[in-house]
C-alpha positions in Angstrom: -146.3 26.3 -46.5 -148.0 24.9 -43.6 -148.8 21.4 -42.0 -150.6 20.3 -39.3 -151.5 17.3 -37.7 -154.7 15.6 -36.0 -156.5 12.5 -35.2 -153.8 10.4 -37.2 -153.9 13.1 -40.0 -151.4 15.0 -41.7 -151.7 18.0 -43.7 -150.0 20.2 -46.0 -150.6 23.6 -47.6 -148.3 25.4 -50.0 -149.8 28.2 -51.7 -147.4 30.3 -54.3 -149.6 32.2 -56.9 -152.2 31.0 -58.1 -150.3 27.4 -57.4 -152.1 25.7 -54.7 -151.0 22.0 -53.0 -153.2 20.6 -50.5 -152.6 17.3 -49.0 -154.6 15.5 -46.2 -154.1 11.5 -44.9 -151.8 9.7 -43.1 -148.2 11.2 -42.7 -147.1 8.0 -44.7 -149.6 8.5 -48.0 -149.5 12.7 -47.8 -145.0 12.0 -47.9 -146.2 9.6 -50.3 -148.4 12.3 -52.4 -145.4 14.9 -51.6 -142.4 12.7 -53.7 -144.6 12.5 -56.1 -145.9 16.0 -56.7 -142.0 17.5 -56.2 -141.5 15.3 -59.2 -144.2 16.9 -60.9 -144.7 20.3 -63.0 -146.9 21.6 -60.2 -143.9 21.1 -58.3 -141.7 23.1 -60.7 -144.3 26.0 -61.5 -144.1 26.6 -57.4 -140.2 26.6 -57.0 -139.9 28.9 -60.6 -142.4 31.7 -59.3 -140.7 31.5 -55.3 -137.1 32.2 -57.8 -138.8 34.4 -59.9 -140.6 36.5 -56.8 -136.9 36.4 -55.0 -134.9 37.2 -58.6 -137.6 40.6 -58.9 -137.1 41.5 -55.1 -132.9 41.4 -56.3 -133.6 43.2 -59.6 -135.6 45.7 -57.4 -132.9 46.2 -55.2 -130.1 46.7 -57.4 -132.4 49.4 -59.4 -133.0 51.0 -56.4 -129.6 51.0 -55.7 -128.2 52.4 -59.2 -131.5 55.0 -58.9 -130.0 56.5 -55.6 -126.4 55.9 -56.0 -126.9 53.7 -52.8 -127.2 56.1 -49.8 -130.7 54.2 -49.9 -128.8 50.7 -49.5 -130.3 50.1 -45.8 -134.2 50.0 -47.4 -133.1 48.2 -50.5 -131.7 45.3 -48.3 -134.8 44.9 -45.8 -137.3 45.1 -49.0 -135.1 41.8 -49.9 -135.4 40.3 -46.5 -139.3 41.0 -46.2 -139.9 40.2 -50.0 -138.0 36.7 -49.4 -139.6 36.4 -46.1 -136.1 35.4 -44.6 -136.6 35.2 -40.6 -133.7 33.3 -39.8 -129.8 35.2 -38.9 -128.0 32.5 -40.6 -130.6 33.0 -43.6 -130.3 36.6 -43.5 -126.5 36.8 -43.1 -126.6 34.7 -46.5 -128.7 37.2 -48.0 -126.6 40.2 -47.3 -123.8 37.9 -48.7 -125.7 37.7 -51.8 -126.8 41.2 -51.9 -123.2 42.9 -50.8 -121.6 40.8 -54.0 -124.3 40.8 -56.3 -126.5 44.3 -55.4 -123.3 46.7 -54.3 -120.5 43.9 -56.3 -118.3 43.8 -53.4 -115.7 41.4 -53.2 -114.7 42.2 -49.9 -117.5 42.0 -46.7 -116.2 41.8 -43.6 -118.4 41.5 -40.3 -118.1 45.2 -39.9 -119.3 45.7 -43.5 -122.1 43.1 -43.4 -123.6 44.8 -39.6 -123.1 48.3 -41.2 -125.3 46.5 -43.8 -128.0 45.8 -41.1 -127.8 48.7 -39.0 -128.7 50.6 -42.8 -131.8 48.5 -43.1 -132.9 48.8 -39.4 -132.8 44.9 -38.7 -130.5 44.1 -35.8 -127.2 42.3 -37.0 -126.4 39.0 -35.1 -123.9 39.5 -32.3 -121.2 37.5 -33.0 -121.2 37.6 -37.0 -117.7 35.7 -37.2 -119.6 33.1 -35.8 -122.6 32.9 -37.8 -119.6 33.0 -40.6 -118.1 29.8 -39.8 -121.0 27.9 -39.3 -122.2 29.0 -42.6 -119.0 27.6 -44.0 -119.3 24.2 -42.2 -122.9 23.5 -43.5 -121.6 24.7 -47.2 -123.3 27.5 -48.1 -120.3 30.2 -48.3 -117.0 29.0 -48.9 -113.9 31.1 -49.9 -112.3 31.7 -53.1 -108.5 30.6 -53.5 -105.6 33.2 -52.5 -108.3 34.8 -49.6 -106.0 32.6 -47.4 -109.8 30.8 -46.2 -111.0 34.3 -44.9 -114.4 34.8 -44.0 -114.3 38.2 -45.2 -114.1 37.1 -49.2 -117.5 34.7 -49.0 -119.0 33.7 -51.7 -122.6 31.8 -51.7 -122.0 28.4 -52.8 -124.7 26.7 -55.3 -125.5 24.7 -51.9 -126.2 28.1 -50.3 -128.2 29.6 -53.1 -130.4 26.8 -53.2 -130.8 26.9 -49.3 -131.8 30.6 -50.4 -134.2 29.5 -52.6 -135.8 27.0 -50.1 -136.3 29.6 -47.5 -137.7 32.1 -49.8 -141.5 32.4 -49.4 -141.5 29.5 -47.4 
């Protein structure tokens, strides 16, 4: 997805497949065009194949994963990130949430666990993963089951931070 402005102009470009939205006008009428179209099946065939790309690149990753008996985890994990296009620590740190319960189907992912995680996969780990933790928390995409006395440690994604997945993916 990419936008641009210019002379008064707005623009946006979202290409997913062979799903192409291109808007041009004033930043009113193209936010205009934009309720509209997310409203629309066009709309809804983008989103399904972003889901669908990011469900495969999961599928992929847990195949690979029952294939090797997961020594490979490390390459499995950064196919995830680069297939998702994730960027973003806090967006990556949700991932390896995802992949560590979903992938490996840990319960249990302590900092330690999720840097070991990165270090595997060659991408460097945010310094202060506690931190990147609680904020996730505080904007509601991981939140802790009952009895894990509210530690950070037993995260789960919430549907808030699967959809923020699913935003971010192939964006």
């Amino acid at each position: 997805m990419t936008g641009s402005t210019g002379a008064g102009n707005s623009r946006v470009l979202i290409r997913v497949g062979d799903v192409e939205i291109d808007l041009t006008g004033s930043q009113k009428e193209v936010d205009a065009e934009m309720m509209n179209i997310r409203q629309g099946e066009e709309w809804s065939t983008a989103i399904a194949k972003v889901r669908s790309a990011r469900e495969t690149a999961i599928a992929a990753a847990i195949e690979a994963a029952k294939k090797s008996g997961m020594p490979d985890r490390g390459s499995a994990f950064r196919s995830l990130i680069e297939n998702s296009t994730l960027t973003k620590k806090p967006d990556q740190v949700l991932a390896a949430i995802q992949y560590l319960r979903e992938v490996e189907g840990k319960d249990d992912s302590p900092p330690r666990v999720l840097k070991q995680l990165f270090d595997d996969s060659g991408l460097t780990a945010p310094d202060n993963l506690s931190l990147y933790l609680n904020r996730l928390v505080e904007r509601g995409f991981i939140s802790c089951p009952p009895g894990s006395d509210g530690k950070n440690r037993y995260a789960v994604l919430t549907p808030e931070g699967r959809a923020h997945l699913d935003r971010r993916s192939g964006a």
